[in-house]
TINUDO-188855 format. One record per residue (C-alpha): residue number from 1; residue in three letters; z, x, y. Coordinates in steps of 0.5 Angstrom, whole numbers. Example, Ala and Ser with C-alpha at 12.3 -4.5 7.8 and 13.67 -1.06 7.14 Angstrom:
2
{num = 1	residu = ALA	z = 16	x = 25	y = -9}
{num = 2	residu = SER	z = 14	x = 27	y = -2}
end
This chain:
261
{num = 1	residu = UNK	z = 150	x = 163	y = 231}
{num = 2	residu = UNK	z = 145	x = 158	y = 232}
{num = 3	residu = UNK	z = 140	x = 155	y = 225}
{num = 4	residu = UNK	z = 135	x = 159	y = 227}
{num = 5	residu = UNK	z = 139	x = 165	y = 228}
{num = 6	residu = UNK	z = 141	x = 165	y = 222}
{num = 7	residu = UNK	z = 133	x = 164	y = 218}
{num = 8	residu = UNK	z = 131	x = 170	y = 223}
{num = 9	residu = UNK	z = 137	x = 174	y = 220}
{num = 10	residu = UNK	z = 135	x = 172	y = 212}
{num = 11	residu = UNK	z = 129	x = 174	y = 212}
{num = 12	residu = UNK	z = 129	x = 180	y = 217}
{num = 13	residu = UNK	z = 135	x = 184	y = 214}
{num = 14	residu = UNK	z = 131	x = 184	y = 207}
{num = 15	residu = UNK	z = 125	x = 186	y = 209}
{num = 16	residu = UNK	z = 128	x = 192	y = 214}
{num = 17	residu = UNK	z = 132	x = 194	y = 208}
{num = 18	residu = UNK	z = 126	x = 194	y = 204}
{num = 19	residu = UNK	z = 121	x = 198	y = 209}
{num = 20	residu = UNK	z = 127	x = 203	y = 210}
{num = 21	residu = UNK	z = 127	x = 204	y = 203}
{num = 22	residu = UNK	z = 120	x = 205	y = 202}
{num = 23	residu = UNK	z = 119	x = 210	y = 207}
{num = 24	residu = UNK	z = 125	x = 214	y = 205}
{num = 25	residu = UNK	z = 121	x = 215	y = 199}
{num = 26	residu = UNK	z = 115	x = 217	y = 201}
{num = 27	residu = UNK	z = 119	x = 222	y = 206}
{num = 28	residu = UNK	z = 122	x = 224	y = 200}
{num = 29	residu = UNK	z = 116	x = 225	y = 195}
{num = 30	residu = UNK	z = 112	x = 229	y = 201}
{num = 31	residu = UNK	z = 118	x = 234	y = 202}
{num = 32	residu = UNK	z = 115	x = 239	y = 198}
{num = 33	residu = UNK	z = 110	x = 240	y = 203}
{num = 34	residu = UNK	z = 117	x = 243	y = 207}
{num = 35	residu = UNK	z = 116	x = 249	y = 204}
{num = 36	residu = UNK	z = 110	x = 250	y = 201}
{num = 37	residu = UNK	z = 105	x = 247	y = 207}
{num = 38	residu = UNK	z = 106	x = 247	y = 214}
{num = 39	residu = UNK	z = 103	x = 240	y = 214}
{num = 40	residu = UNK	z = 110	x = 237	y = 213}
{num = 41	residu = UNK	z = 112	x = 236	y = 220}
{num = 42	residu = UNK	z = 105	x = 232	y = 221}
{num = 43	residu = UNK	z = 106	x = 228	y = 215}
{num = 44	residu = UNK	z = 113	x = 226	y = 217}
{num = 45	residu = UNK	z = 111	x = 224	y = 224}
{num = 46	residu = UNK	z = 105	x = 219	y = 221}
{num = 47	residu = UNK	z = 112	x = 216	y = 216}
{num = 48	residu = UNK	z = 117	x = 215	y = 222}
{num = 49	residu = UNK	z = 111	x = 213	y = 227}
{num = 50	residu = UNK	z = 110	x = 207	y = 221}
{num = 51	residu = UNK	z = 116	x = 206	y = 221}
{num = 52	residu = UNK	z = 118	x = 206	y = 228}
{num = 53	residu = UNK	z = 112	x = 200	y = 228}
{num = 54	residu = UNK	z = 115	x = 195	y = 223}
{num = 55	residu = UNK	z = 121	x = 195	y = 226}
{num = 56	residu = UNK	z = 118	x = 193	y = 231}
{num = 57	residu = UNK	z = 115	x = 187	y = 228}
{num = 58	residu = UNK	z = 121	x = 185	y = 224}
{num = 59	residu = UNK	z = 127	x = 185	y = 230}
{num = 60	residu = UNK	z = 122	x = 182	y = 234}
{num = 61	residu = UNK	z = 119	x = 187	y = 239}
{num = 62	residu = UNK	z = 113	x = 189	y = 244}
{num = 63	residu = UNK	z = 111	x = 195	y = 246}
{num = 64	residu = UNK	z = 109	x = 195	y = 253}
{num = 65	residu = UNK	z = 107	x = 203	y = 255}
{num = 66	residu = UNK	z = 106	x = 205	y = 262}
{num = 67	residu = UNK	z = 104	x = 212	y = 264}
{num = 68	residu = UNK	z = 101	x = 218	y = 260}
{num = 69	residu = UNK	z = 103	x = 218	y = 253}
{num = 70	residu = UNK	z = 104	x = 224	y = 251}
{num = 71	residu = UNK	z = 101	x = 228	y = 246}
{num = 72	residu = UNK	z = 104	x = 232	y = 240}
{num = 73	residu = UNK	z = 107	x = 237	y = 241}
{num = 74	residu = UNK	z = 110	x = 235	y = 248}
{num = 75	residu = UNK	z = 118	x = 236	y = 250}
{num = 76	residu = UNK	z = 120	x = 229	y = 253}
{num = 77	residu = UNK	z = 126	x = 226	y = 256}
{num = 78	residu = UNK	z = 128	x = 219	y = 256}
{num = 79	residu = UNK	z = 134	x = 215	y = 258}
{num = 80	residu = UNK	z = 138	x = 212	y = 253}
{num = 81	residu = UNK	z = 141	x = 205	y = 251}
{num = 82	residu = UNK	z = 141	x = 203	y = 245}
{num = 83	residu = UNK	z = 140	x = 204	y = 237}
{num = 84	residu = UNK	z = 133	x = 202	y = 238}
{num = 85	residu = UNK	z = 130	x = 206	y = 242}
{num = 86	residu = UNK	z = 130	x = 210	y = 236}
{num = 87	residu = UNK	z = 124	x = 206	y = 233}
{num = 88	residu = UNK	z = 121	x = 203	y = 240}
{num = 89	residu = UNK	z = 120	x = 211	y = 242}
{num = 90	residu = UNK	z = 118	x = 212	y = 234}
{num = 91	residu = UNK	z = 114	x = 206	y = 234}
{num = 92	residu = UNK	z = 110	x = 209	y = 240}
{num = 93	residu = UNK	z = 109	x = 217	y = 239}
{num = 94	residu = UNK	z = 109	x = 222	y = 233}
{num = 95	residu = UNK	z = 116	x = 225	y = 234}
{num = 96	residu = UNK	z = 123	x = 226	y = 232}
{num = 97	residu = UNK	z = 130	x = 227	y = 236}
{num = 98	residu = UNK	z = 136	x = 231	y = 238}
{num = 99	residu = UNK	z = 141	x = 226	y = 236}
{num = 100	residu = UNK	z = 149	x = 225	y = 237}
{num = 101	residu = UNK	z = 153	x = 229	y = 230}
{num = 102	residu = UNK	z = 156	x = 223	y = 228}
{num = 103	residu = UNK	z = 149	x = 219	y = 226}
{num = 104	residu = UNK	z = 148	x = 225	y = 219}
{num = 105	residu = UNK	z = 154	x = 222	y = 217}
{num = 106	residu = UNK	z = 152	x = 215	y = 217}
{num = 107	residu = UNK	z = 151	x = 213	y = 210}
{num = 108	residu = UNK	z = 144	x = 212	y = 207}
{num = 109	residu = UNK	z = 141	x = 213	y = 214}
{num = 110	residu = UNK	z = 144	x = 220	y = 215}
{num = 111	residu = UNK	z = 141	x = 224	y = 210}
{num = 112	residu = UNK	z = 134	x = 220	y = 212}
{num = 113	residu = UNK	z = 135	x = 222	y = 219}
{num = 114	residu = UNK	z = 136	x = 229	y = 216}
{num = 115	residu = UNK	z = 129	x = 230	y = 211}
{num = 116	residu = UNK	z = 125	x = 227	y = 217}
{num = 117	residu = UNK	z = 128	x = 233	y = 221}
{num = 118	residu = UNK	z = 133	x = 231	y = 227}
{num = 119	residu = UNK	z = 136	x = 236	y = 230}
{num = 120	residu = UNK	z = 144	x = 233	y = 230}
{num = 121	residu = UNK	z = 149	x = 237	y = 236}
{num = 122	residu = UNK	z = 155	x = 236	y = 236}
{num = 123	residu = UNK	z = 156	x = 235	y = 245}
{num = 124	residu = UNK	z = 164	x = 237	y = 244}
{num = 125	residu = UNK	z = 163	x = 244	y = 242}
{num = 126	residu = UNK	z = 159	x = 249	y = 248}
{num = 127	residu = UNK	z = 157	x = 253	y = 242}
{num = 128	residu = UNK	z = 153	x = 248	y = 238}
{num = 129	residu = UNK	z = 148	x = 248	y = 244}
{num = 130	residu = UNK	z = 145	x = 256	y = 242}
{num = 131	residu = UNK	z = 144	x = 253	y = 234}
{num = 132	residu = UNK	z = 141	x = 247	y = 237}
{num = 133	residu = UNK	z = 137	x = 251	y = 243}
{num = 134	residu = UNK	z = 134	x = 255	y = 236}
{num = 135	residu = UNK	z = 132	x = 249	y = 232}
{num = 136	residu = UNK	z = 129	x = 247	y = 239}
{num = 137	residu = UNK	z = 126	x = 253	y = 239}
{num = 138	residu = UNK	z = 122	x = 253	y = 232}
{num = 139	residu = UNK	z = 120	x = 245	y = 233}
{num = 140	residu = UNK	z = 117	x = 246	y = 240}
{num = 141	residu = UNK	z = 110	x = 248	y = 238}
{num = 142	residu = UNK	z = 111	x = 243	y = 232}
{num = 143	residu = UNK	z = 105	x = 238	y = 230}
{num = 144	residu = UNK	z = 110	x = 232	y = 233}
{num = 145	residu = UNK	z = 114	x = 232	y = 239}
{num = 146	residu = UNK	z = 122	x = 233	y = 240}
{num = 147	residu = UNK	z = 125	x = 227	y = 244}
{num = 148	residu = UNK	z = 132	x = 228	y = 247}
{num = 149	residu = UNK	z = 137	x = 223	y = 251}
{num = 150	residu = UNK	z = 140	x = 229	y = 257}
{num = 151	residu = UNK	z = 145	x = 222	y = 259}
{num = 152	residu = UNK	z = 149	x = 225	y = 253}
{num = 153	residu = UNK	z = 150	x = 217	y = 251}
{num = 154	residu = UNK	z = 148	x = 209	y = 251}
{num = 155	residu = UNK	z = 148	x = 206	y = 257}
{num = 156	residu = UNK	z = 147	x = 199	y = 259}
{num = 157	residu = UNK	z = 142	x = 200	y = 263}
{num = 158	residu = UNK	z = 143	x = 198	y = 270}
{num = 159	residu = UNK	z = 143	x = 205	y = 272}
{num = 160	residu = UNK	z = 142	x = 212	y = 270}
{num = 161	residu = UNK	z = 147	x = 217	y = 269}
{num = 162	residu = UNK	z = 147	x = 224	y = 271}
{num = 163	residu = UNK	z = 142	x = 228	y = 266}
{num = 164	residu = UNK	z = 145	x = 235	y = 262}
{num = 165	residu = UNK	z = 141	x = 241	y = 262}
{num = 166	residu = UNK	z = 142	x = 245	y = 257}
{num = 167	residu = UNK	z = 138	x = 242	y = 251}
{num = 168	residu = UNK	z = 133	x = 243	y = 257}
{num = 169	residu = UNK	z = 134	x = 251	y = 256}
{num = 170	residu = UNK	z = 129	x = 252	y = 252}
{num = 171	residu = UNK	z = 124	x = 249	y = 255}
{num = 172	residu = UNK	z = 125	x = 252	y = 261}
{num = 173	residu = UNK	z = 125	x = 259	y = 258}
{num = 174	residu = UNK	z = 119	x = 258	y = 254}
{num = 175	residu = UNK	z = 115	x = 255	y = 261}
{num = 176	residu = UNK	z = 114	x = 249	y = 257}
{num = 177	residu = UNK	z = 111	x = 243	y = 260}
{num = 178	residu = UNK	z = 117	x = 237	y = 259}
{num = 179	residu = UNK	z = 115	x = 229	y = 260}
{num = 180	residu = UNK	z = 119	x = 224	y = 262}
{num = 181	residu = UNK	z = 119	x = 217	y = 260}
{num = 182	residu = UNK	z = 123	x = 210	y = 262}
{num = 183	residu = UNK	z = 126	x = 205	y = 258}
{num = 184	residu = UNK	z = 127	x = 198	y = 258}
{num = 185	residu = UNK	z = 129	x = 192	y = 255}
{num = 186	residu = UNK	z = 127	x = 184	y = 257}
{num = 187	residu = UNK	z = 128	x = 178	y = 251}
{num = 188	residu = UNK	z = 123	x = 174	y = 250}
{num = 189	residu = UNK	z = 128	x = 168	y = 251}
{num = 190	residu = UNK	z = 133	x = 168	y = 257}
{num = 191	residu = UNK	z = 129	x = 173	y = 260}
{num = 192	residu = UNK	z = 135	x = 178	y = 261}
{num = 193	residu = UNK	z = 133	x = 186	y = 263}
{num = 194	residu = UNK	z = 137	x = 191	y = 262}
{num = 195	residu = UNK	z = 135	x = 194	y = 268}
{num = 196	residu = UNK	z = 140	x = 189	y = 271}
{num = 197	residu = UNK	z = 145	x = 190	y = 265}
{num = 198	residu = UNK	z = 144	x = 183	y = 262}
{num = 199	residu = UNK	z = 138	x = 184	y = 256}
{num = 200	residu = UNK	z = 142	x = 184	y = 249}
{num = 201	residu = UNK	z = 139	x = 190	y = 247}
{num = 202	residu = UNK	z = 143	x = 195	y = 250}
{num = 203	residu = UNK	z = 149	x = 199	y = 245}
{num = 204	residu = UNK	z = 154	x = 201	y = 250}
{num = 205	residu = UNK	z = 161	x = 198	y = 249}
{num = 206	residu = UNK	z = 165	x = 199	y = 242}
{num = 207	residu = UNK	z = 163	x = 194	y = 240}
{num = 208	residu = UNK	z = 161	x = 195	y = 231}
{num = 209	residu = UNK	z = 153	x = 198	y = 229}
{num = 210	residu = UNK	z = 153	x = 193	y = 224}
{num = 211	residu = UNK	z = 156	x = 186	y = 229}
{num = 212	residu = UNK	z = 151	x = 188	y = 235}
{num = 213	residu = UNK	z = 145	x = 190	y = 229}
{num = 214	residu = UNK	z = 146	x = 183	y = 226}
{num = 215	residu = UNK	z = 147	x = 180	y = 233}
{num = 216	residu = UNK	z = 140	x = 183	y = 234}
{num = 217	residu = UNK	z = 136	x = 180	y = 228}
{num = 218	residu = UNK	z = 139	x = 174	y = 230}
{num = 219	residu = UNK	z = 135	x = 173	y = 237}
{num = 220	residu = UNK	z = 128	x = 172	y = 238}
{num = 221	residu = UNK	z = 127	x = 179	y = 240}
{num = 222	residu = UNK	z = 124	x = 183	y = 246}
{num = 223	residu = UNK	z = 119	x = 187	y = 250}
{num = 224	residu = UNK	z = 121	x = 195	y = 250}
{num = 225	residu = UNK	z = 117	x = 196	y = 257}
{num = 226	residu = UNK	z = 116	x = 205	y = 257}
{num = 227	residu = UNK	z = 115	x = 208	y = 263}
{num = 228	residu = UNK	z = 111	x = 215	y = 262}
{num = 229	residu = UNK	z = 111	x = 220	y = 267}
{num = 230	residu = UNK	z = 104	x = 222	y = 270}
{num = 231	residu = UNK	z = 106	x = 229	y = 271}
{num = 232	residu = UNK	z = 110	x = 234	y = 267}
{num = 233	residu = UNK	z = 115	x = 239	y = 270}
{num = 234	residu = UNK	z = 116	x = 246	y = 269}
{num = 235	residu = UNK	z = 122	x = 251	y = 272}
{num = 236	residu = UNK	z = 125	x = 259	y = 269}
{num = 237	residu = UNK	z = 131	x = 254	y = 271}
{num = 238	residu = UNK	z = 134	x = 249	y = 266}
{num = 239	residu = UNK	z = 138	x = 246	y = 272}
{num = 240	residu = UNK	z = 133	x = 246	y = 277}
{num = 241	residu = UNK	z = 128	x = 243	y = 272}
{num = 242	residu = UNK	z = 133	x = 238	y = 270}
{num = 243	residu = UNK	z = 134	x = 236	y = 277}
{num = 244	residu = UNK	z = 126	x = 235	y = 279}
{num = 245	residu = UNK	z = 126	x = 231	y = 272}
{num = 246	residu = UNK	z = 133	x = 226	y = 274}
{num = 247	residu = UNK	z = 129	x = 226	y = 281}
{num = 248	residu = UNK	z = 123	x = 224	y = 278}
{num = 249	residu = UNK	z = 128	x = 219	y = 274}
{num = 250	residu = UNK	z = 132	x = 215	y = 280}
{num = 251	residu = UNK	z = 126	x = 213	y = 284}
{num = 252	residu = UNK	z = 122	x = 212	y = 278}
{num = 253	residu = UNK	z = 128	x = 207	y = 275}
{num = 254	residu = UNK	z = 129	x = 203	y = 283}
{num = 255	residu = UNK	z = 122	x = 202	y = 283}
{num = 256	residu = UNK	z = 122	x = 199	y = 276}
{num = 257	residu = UNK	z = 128	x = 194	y = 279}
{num = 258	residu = UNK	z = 125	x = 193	y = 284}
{num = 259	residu = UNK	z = 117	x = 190	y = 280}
{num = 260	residu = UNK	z = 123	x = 187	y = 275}
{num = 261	residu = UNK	z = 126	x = 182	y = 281}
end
């Protein structure tokens, strides 16, 4: 780790910590409002979009939107590549996530991510889908969007993997209109994109939460480019709407390669 690597670190790992914990406490002092007001979920979204904005400050990040920028509410679907697309998609939109079981149990953060009202699924277990899809379900119409990685996991970002449809079942059944976004990453220093593999960004190896968070901090930072569909997809079939929606994705993803060279 060079000098500077070492001044950035410092003084940003203090400063997320402190930031964190500010939010947290002001999650904590609305969530009354969860059961005596139907305004709890519109709050939540304007602390996590707050947050998401001073993470990006304080890892060194530039949010740089393409497309149409949905409005809540609104169901979106986004490619997956690192840790950081949690704040860098909470940074650009009011909304929360279904996200990986594992993460509640995550000291500190995990119950953080529970009082914001992420919607935790447990992949491995087929039956967890139908609890989800009813949590799913009271979520849609809420005053903030729901956001899900249909890849099922982190990638390095050279190219999509297939996406799953089942925690698109309940849009498909509702007729609700689903957005899609592209993300990707290029440093400030070095110029490595993850659309060719080759950004520092990206968590996809077994490499450690807190050695690739550290390393992070360390680096100059980044631009988190987001690419928004224009159109919306719409289909009684959750496989058929997965797949126009993937289709979508693929061309998409090579022409934003393709722009990168």
């Amino acid at each position: 780790m060079t000098f500077t690597g070492w001044i950035r670190l410092l003084i940003r790992l203090p400063l997320i910590c402190l930031i964190t914990l500010v939010h947290i406490l002001l999650i904590v002092l609305c969530y009354p409002l969860k059961w005596l007001s139907t305004h709890y979920a519109l709050v939540v979204g304007f602390i996590t979009h707050s947050w998401g904005r001073c993470m990006m400050v304080l890892t060194g990040g530039k949010l740089d939107l393409q497309g149409s920028v949905p409005k809540p509410s609104f169901y979106l679907v986004s490619n997956h590549l690192s840790y950081a697309d949690i704040w860098v998609l909470l940074a650009s939109l009011r909304a929360t996530f279904v996200a990986k079981h594992d993460l509640k149990s995550w000291p500190i953060m995990g119950q953080a991510m529970k009082l914001i009202g992420i919607i935790f699924v447990n992949r491995t277990k087929k039956m967890d889908v139908s609890r989800v899809n009813k949590l799913i379900s009271k979520e849609l119409h809420s005053p903030r969007g729901l956001i899900v990685f249909p890849e099922g996991t982190t990638t390095l970002g050279d190219l999509l993997k297939p996406y799953h449809s089942p925690l698109l079942e309940i849009p498909a059944t509702q007729q609700f209109p689903v957005h899609a976004v592209l993300l990707h990453y290029e440093d400030k220093m070095g110029g490595g994109k993850s659309l060719f593999g080759s950004s520092y960004v990206p968590w996809w190896d077994d490499t450690s939460f807190v050695a690739h968070f550290i390393s992070l901090l360390t680096k100059k930072g980044y631009i988190a480019r987001l690419s928004f569909s224009d159109q919306t997809w719409q289909d009684e079939s959750r496989k058929k709407l997965t797949e126009s929606i993937y289709d979508w994705s693929e061309i998409e993803y090579e022409n934003l390669k393709k722009h990168a060279q």
